[in-house]
C-alpha atoms as an extended CHARMM CRD file, in Angstrom:
* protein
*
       115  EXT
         1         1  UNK       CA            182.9330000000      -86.5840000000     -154.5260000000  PROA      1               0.0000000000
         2         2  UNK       CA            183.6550000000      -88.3590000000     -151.4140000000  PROA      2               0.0000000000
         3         3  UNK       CA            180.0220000000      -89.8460000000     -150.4650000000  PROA      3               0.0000000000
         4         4  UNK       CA            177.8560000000      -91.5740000000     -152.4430000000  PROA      4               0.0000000000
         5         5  UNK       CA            175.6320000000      -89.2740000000     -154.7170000000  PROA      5               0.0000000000
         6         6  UNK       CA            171.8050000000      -88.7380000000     -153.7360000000  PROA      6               0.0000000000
         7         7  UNK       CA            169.0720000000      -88.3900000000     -156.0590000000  PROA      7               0.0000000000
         8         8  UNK       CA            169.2560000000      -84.5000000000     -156.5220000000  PROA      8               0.0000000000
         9         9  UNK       CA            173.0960000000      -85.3200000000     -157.6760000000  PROA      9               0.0000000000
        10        10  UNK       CA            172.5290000000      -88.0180000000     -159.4560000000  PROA      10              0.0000000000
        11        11  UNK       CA            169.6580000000      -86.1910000000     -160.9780000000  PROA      11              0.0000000000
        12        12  UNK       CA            171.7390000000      -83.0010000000     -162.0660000000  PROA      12              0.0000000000
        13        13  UNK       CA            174.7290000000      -85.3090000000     -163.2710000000  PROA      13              0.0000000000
        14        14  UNK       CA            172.2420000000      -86.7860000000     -165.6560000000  PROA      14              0.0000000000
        15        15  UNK       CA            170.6040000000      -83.6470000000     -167.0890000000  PROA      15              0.0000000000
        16        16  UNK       CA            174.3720000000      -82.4380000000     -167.2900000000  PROA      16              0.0000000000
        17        17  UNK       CA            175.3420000000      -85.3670000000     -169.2420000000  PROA      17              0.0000000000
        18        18  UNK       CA            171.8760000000      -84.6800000000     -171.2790000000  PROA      18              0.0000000000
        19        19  UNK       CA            173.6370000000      -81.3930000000     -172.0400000000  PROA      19              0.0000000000
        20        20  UNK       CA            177.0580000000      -82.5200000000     -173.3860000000  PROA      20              0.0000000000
        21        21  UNK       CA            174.7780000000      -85.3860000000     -175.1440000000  PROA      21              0.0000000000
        22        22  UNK       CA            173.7030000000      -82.5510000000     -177.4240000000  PROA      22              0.0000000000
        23        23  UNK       CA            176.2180000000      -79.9180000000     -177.9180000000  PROA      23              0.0000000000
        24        24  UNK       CA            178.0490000000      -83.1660000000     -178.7980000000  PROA      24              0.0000000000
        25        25  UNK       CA            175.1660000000      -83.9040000000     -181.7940000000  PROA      25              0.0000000000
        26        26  UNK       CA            175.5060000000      -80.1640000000     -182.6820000000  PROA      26              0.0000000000
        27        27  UNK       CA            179.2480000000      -80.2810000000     -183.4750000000  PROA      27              0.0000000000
        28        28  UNK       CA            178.8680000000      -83.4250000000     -185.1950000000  PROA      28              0.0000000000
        29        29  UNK       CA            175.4900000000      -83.0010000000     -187.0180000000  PROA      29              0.0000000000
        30        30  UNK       CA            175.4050000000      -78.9490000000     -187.4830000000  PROA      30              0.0000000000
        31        31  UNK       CA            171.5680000000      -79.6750000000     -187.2740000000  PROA      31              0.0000000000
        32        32  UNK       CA            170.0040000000      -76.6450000000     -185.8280000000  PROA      32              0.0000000000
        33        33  UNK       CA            167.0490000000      -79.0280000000     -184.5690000000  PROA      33              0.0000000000
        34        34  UNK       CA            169.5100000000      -79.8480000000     -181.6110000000  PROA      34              0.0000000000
        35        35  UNK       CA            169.6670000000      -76.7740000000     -180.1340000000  PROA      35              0.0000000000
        36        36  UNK       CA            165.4570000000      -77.4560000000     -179.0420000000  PROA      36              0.0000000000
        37        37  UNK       CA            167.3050000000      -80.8800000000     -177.1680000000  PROA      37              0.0000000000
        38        38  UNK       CA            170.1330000000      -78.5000000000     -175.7260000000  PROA      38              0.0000000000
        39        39  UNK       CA            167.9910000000      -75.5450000000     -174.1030000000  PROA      39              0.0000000000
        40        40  UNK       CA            165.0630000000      -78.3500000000     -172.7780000000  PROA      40              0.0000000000
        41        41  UNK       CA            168.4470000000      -79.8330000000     -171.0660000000  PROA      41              0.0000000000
        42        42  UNK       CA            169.4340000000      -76.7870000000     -170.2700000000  PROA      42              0.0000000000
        43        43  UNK       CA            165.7740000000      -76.1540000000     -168.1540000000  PROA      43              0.0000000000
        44        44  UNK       CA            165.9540000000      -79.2470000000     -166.9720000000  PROA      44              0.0000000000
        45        45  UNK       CA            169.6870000000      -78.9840000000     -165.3540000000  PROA      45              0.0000000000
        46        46  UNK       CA            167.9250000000      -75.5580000000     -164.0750000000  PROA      46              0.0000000000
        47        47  UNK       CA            165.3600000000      -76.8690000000     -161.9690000000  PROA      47              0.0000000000
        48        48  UNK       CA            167.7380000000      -79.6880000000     -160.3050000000  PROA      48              0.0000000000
        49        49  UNK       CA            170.6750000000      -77.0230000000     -159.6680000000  PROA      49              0.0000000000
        50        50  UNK       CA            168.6670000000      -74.0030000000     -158.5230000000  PROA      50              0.0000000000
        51        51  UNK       CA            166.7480000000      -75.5670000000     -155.5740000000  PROA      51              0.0000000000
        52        52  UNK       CA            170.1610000000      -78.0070000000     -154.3080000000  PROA      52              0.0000000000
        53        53  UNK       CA            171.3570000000      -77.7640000000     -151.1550000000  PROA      53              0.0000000000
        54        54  UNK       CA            174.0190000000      -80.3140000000     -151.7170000000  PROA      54              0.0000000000
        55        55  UNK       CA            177.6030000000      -78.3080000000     -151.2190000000  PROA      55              0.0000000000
        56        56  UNK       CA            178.9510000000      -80.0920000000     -154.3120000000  PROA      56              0.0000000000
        57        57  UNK       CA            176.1040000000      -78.5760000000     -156.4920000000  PROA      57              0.0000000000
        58        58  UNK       CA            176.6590000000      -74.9570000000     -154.5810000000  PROA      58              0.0000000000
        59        59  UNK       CA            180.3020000000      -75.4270000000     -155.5500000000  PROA      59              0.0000000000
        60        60  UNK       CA            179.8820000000      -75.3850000000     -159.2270000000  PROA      60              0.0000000000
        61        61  UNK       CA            177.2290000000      -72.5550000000     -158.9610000000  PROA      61              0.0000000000
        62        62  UNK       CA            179.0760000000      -69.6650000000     -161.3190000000  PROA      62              0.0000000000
        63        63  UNK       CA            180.1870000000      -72.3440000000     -164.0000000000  PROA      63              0.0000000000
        64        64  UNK       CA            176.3290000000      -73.4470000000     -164.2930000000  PROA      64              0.0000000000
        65        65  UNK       CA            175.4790000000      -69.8470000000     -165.0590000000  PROA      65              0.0000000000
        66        66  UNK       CA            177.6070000000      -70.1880000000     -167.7290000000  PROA      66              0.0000000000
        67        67  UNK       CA            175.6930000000      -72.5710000000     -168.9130000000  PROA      67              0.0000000000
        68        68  UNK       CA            172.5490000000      -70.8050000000     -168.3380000000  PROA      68              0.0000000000
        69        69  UNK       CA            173.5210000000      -67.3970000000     -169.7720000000  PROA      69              0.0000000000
        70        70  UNK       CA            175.1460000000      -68.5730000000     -173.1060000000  PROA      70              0.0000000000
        71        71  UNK       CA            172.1230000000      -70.7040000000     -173.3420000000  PROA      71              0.0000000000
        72        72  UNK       CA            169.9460000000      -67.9430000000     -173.3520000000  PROA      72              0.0000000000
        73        73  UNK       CA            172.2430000000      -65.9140000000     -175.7300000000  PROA      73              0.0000000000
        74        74  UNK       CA            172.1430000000      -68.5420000000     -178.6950000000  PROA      74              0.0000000000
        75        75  UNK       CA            168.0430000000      -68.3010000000     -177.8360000000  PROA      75              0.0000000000
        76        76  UNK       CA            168.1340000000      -64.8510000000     -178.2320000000  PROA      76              0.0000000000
        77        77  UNK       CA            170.5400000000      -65.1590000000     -181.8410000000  PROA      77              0.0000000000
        78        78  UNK       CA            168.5360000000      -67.6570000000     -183.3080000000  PROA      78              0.0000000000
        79        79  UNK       CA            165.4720000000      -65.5220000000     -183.1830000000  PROA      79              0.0000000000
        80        80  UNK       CA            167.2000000000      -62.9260000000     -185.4690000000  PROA      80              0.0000000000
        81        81  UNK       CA            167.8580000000      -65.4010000000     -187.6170000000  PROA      81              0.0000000000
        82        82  UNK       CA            165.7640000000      -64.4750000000     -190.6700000000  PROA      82              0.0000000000
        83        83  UNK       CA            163.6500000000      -67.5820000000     -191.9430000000  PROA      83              0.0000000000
        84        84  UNK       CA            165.7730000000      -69.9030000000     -189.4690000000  PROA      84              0.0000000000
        85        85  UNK       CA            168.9170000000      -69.3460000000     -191.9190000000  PROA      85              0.0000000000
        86        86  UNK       CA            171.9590000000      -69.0470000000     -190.1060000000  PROA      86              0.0000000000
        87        87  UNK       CA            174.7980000000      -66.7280000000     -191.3620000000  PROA      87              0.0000000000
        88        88  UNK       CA            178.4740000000      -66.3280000000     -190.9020000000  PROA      88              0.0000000000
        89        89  UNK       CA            178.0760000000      -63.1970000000     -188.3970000000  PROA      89              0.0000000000
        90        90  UNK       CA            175.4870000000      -65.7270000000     -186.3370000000  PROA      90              0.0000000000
        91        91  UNK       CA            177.3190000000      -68.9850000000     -186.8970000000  PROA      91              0.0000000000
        92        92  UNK       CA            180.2580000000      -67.5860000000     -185.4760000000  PROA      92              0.0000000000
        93        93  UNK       CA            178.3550000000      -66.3420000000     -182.4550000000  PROA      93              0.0000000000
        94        94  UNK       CA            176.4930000000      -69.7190000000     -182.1270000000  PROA      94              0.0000000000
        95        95  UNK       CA            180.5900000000      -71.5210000000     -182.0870000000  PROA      95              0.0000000000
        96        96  UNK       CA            181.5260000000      -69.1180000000     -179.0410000000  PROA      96              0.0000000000
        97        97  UNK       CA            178.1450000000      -69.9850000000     -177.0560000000  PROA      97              0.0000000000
        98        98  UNK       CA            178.4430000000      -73.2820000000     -177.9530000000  PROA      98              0.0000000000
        99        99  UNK       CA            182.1890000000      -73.7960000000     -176.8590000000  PROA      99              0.0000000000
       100       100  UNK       CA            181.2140000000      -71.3540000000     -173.6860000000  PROA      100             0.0000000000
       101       101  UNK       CA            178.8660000000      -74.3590000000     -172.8370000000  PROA      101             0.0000000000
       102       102  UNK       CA            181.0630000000      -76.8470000000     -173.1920000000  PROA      102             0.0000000000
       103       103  UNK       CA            184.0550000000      -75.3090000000     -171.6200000000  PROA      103             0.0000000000
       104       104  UNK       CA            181.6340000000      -75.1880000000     -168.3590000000  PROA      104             0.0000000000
       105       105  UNK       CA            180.4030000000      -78.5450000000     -168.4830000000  PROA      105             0.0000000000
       106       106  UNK       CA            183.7490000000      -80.0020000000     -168.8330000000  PROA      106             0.0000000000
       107       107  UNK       CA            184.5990000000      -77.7680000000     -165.5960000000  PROA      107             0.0000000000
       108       108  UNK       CA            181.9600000000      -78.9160000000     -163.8370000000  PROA      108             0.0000000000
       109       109  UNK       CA            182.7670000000      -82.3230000000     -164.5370000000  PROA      109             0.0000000000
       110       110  UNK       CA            185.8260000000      -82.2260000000     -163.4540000000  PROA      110             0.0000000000
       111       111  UNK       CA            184.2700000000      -80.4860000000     -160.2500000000  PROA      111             0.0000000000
       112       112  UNK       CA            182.3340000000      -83.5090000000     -159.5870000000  PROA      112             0.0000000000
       113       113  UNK       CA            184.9780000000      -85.9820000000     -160.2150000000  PROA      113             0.0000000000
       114       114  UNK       CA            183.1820000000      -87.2000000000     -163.0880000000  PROA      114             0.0000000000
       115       115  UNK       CA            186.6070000000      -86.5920000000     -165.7270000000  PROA      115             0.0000000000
């Protein structure tokens, strides 16, 4: 990023940062609690990102859907989760959304000049 960031980017760098913040706690904790921390990040770097005009936030577009869509998947596996108990079958699915995430956010990053 050439210019100087305005609020909107600024805004969206911080709920993206808010994101890694808790996949990070995830990896290092395995406490499921985190994931309620991950998807209200997740909403949160929604809201900036789909209303921004800003080119440099319409450049990393597709890598935020990422975001969004394996956000929604580990949603969606959780719920079948019987009694909140996560198995092999789901904890292996939870590892590729998670990494999925991650993968994106470090792309994005790098988008933004931010790594």
């Amino acid at each position: 990023m050439n210019d100087e960031p305005n609020g909107t980017v600024l805004e969206f760098c911080t709920q993206l940062a808010r994101v890694n913040r808790a996949l990070a706690e995830l990896y290092r904790t395995g406490d499921p609690s985190h994931f309620t921390e991950l998807n209200g990040a997740v909403k949160a770097l929604h809201a900036v990102e789909s209303t921004a005009k800003e080119p440099v936030l319409e450049a990393v577009r597709e890598e935020c859907k990422v975001i969004y869509v394996n956000s929604d998947l580990i949603v969606k596996l959780l719920r079948t989760t019987e009694d909140g108990v996560i198995d092999k079958g789901a904890q292996k699915g939870l590892d590729k959304f998670m990494h999925n995430i991650d993968s994106a956010v470090v792309n994005i990053a790098g988008a933004l000049g931010l790594v």
